[in-house]
C-alpha positions, 0 to 999 in steps of 0.5 A: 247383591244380585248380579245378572247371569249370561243367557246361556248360565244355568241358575243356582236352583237349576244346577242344584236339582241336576246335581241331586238327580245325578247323586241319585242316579248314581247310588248316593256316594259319599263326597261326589258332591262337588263332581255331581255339582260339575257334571249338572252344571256342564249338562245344563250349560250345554242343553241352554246352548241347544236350545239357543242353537235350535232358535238360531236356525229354526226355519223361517215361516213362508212370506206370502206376498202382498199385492196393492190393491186394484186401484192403485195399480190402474193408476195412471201416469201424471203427465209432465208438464213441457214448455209447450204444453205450458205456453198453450196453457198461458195463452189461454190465460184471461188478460188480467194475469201477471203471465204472457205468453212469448214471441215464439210460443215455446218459453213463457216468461213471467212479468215482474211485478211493479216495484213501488218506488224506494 
């Protein structure tokens, strides 16, 4: 059954050639097999948690920033809407509409319509 490894385990594979190189290295003695298994392991482990360091760390590239297009920043504003620009609007309104203007020309009030009879 396979279960998974940490990130930062070296595979069985990995460990077994470590070790065979460092037995190698060392002039092939008898019964070192279990130091050489120890020693590559730990060397591995150690280099994976290098590399995962150096990853962490790594600087980030320069940003360059992105500017909106000419148009879109010539935009002009939307005018707000008040109470007086309103109440001139309604007065200029044709005579058929369900809007009529006030008495004093700053608030605008709507009619309501016809309710039919219940």
């Amino acid at each position: 059954m396979n279960h998974p490894r940490p990130l930062n385990t070296p595979s069985h594979a990995a460990i077994a050639a470590r070790a065979y190189e460092l037995w190698q290295r060392r002039g092939c003695p008898q019964d070192s097999a279990e130091q050489d298994w120890f020693e590559a392991e730990a060397q591995l482990r150690r280099e994976a948690a290098a590399q995962v360091v150096a990853v962490q760390v790594a600087p980030l590239p320069a940003l360059t920033p992105v500017t909106a297009p000419a148009q879109a920043q010539a935009a002009p504003k939307r005018a707000r809407r008040t109470r007086a620009t309103t109440a001139a609007a309604m007065t200029a309104a044709p005579a058929t509409a369900a809007v009529a203007p006030s008495t004093t020309g700053t608030r605008v009030r709507r009619k309501r319509p016809a309710q039919p009879d219940a």
